[in-house]
C-alpha positions as CSV (number, residue, x, y, z in Angstrom):
1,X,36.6,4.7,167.0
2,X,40.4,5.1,167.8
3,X,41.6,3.8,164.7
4,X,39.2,5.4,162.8
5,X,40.2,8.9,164.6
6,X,43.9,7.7,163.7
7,X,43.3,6.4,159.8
8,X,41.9,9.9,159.2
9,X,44.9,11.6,160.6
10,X,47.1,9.1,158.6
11,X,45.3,9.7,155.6
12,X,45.2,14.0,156.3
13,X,49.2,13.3,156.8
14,X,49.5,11.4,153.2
15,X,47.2,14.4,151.2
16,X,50.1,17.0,152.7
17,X,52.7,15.1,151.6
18,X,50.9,14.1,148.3
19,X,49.9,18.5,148.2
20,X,53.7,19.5,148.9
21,X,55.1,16.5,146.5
22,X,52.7,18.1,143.6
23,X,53.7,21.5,144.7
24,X,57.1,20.3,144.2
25,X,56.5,18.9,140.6
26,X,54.5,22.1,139.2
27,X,57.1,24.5,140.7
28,X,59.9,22.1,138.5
29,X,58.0,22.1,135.4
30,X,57.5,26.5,135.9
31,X,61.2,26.9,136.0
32,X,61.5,24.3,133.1
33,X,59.2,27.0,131.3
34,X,61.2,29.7,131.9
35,X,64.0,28.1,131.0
36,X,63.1,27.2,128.0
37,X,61.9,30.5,127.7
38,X,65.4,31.6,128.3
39,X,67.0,29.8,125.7
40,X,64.6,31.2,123.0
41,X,65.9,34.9,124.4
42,X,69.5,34.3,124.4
43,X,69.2,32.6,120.8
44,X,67.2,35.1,119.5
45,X,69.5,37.8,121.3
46,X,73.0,36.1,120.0
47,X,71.2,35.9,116.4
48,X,71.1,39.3,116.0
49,X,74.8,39.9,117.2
50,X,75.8,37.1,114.6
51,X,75.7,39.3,112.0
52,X,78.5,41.9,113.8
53,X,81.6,40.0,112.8
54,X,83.0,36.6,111.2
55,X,83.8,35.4,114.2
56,X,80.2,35.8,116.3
57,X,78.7,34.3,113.0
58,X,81.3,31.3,113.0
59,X,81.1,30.3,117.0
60,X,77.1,31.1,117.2
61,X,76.2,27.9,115.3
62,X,78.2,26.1,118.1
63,X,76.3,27.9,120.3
64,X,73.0,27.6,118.5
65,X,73.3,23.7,118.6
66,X,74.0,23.5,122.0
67,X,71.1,25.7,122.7
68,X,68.6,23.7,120.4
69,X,70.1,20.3,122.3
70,X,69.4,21.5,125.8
71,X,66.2,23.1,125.1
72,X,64.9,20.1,123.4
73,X,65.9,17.5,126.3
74,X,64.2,20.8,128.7
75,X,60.9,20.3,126.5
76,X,61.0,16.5,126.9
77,X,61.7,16.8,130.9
78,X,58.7,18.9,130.8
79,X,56.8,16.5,129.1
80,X,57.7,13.6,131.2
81,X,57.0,16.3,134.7
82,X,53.7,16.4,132.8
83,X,52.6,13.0,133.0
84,X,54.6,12.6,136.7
85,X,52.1,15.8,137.3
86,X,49.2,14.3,136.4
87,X,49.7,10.9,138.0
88,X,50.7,13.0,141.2
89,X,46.9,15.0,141.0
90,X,44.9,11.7,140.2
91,X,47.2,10.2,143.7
92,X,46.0,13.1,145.9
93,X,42.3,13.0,144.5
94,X,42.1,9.8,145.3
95,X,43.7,10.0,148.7
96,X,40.9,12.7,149.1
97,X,38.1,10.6,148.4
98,X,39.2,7.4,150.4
99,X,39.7,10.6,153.7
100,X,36.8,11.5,153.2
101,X,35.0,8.0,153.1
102,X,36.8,7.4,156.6
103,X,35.8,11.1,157.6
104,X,32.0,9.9,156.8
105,X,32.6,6.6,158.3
106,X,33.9,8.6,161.7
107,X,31.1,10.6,161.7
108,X,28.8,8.0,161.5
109,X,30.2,6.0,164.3
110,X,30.3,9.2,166.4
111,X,26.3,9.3,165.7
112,X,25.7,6.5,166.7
113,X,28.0,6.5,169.8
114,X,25.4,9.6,170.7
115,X,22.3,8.5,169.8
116,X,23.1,4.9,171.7
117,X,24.2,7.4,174.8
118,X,20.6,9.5,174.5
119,X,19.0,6.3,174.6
120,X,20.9,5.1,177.6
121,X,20.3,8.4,179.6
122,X,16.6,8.3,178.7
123,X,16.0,5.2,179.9
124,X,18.0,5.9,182.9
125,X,15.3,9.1,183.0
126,X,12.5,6.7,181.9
127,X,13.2,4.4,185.0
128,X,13.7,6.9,187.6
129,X,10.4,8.4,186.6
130,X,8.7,4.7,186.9
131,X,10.3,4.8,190.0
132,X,8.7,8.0,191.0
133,X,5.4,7.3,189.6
134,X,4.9,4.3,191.6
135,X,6.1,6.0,194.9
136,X,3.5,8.6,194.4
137,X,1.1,5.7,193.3
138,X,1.2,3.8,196.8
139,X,1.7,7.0,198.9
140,X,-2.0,7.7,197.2
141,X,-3.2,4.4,198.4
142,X,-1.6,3.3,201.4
Protein backbone atom coordinates (compact mmCIF):
# COMPACT_ATOMS: atom_id res chain seq x y z
CA UNK A 1 0.00 0.00 0.00
CA UNK A 2 3.16 2.23 0.36
CA UNK A 3 3.74 2.51 -3.18
CA UNK A 4 0.38 2.89 -3.98
CA UNK A 5 0.17 5.95 -1.20
CA UNK A 6 3.50 7.18 -2.99
CA UNK A 7 2.31 6.68 -6.93
CA UNK A 8 -0.65 8.90 -6.04
CA UNK A 9 1.44 11.53 -4.57
CA UNK A 10 3.77 11.22 -7.70
CA UNK A 11 1.00 11.37 -9.92
CA UNK A 12 -0.85 14.63 -7.74
CA UNK A 13 3.01 16.17 -8.09
CA UNK A 14 2.88 15.60 -12.13
CA UNK A 15 -1.01 17.21 -12.51
CA UNK A 16 0.68 20.55 -10.63
CA UNK A 17 3.27 20.67 -12.80
CA UNK A 18 1.20 19.63 -15.88
CA UNK A 19 -1.65 22.64 -14.21
CA UNK A 20 1.21 25.38 -13.80
CA UNK A 21 2.89 24.32 -17.33
CA UNK A 22 -0.75 24.93 -19.01
CA UNK A 23 -1.15 27.95 -16.96
CA UNK A 24 2.03 28.98 -18.28
CA UNK A 25 1.03 28.33 -22.04
CA UNK A 26 -2.51 30.19 -21.86
CA UNK A 27 -1.03 33.09 -20.01
CA UNK A 28 1.72 33.25 -23.36
CA UNK A 29 -0.89 32.93 -25.89
CA UNK A 30 -3.18 36.04 -23.76
CA UNK A 31 -0.24 38.39 -24.08
CA UNK A 32 0.18 37.12 -27.78
CA UNK A 33 -3.56 38.48 -28.07
CA UNK A 34 -2.96 41.56 -26.85
CA UNK A 35 -0.20 42.05 -28.69
CA UNK A 36 -1.55 41.51 -31.65
CA UNK A 37 -4.09 43.59 -30.53
CA UNK A 38 -1.58 46.26 -30.08
CA UNK A 39 -0.27 46.30 -33.41
CA UNK A 40 -3.79 46.67 -35.03
CA UNK A 41 -3.97 50.03 -32.57
CA UNK A 42 -0.73 51.56 -33.33
CA UNK A 43 -1.36 50.90 -37.25
CA UNK A 44 -4.64 52.07 -37.18
CA UNK A 45 -3.40 55.11 -34.93
CA UNK A 46 -0.13 55.95 -37.23
CA UNK A 47 -2.72 55.63 -40.36
CA UNK A 48 -4.44 58.37 -39.43
CA UNK A 49 -1.34 60.57 -38.78
CA UNK A 50 -0.06 59.54 -42.27
CA UNK A 51 -2.00 61.79 -43.82
CA UNK A 52 -0.31 64.98 -41.65
CA UNK A 53 2.73 65.37 -43.75
CA UNK A 54 4.99 63.80 -46.75
CA UNK A 55 7.17 62.55 -44.49
CA UNK A 56 4.72 60.51 -41.88
CA UNK A 57 3.07 59.20 -45.19
CA UNK A 58 6.66 58.14 -46.71
CA UNK A 59 8.21 56.37 -43.39
CA UNK A 60 4.61 54.73 -42.34
CA UNK A 61 4.78 52.10 -45.08
CA UNK A 62 8.20 51.21 -43.49
CA UNK A 63 6.47 51.07 -40.51
CA UNK A 64 3.34 49.42 -41.80
CA UNK A 65 5.42 46.40 -43.11
CA UNK A 66 7.22 45.85 -40.22
CA UNK A 67 4.08 45.92 -38.26
CA UNK A 68 2.15 43.39 -40.72
CA UNK A 69 5.56 41.07 -40.51
CA UNK A 70 5.60 40.90 -36.66
CA UNK A 71 2.03 40.60 -36.23
CA UNK A 72 1.79 37.78 -38.69
CA UNK A 73 4.79 35.66 -37.20
CA UNK A 74 2.65 36.80 -33.52
CA UNK A 75 -0.60 35.10 -35.23
CA UNK A 76 1.41 32.02 -36.23
CA UNK A 77 3.15 31.66 -32.54
CA UNK A 78 -0.30 31.72 -31.38
CA UNK A 79 -1.38 29.21 -33.52
CA UNK A 80 1.47 26.87 -32.87
CA UNK A 81 0.79 27.88 -28.56
CA UNK A 82 -2.66 26.58 -29.68
CA UNK A 83 -1.89 23.14 -30.57
CA UNK A 84 1.13 23.12 -27.60
CA UNK A 85 -2.21 24.13 -25.55
CA UNK A 86 -4.14 21.64 -26.45
CA UNK A 87 -1.67 18.73 -26.34
CA UNK A 88 -0.82 20.29 -22.77
CA UNK A 89 -4.90 19.88 -21.64
CA UNK A 90 -5.25 16.30 -23.28
CA UNK A 91 -1.53 15.54 -20.94
CA UNK A 92 -3.15 16.76 -17.67
CA UNK A 93 -6.56 14.92 -18.42
CA UNK A 94 -5.01 12.01 -18.85
CA UNK A 95 -2.64 12.37 -15.86
CA UNK A 96 -6.13 12.88 -14.09
CA UNK A 97 -7.68 9.79 -15.08
CA UNK A 98 -4.66 7.39 -14.56
CA UNK A 99 -4.59 9.45 -10.52
CA UNK A 100 -7.54 8.75 -10.19
CA UNK A 101 -7.46 4.91 -11.26
CA UNK A 102 -4.56 4.67 -8.56
CA UNK A 103 -6.76 6.89 -6.03
CA UNK A 104 -9.54 4.01 -6.66
CA UNK A 105 -7.08 1.31 -6.55
CA UNK A 106 -5.79 2.90 -3.00
CA UNK A 107 -9.05 2.98 -1.77
CA UNK A 108 -9.86 -0.34 -2.57
CA UNK A 109 -6.77 -1.81 -0.93
CA UNK A 110 -7.53 0.34 2.11
CA UNK A 111 -11.13 -1.62 2.15
CA UNK A 112 -9.91 -4.47 2.12
CA UNK A 113 -7.05 -3.90 4.65
CA UNK A 114 -10.27 -3.04 7.03
CA UNK A 115 -12.61 -5.41 6.23
CA UNK A 116 -9.67 -8.33 6.56
CA UNK A 117 -8.98 -6.43 10.17
CA UNK A 118 -12.96 -6.66 11.24
CA UNK A 119 -12.76 -10.03 10.34
CA UNK A 120 -9.69 -10.66 12.43
CA UNK A 121 -11.07 -8.80 15.56
CA UNK A 122 -14.32 -10.68 15.26
CA UNK A 123 -13.02 -13.77 15.30
CA UNK A 124 -10.69 -12.87 18.04
CA UNK A 125 -14.38 -11.81 19.69
CA UNK A 126 -15.84 -15.01 18.26
CA UNK A 127 -13.22 -17.13 20.15
CA UNK A 128 -13.18 -15.47 23.39
CA UNK A 129 -16.92 -15.81 23.53
CA UNK A 130 -16.47 -19.79 22.74
CA UNK A 131 -14.14 -19.57 25.31
CA UNK A 132 -16.66 -18.06 27.71
CA UNK A 133 -19.53 -20.14 26.67
CA UNK A 134 -17.89 -23.27 27.47
CA UNK A 135 -16.58 -22.02 30.87
CA UNK A 136 -20.12 -21.25 31.82
CA UNK A 137 -21.07 -24.60 30.07
CA UNK A 138 -19.01 -26.87 32.59
CA UNK A 139 -19.36 -24.54 35.64
CA UNK A 140 -23.26 -25.57 34.96
CA UNK A 141 -22.34 -29.18 34.96
CA UNK A 142 -19.58 -29.88 37.08
Amino acid sequence: MKKLTALVRLHKWRIDESTRNLADLEAMAARFRQDIEAIANRLAMEARHAGDSVESAASYSNFMRAEMTRRATMEHSLVDLGVEIREARAKLAAAFRELKSYEITLDRKRQQAARLSDRRQQSVLDEIGHIRHRAQTSENFG
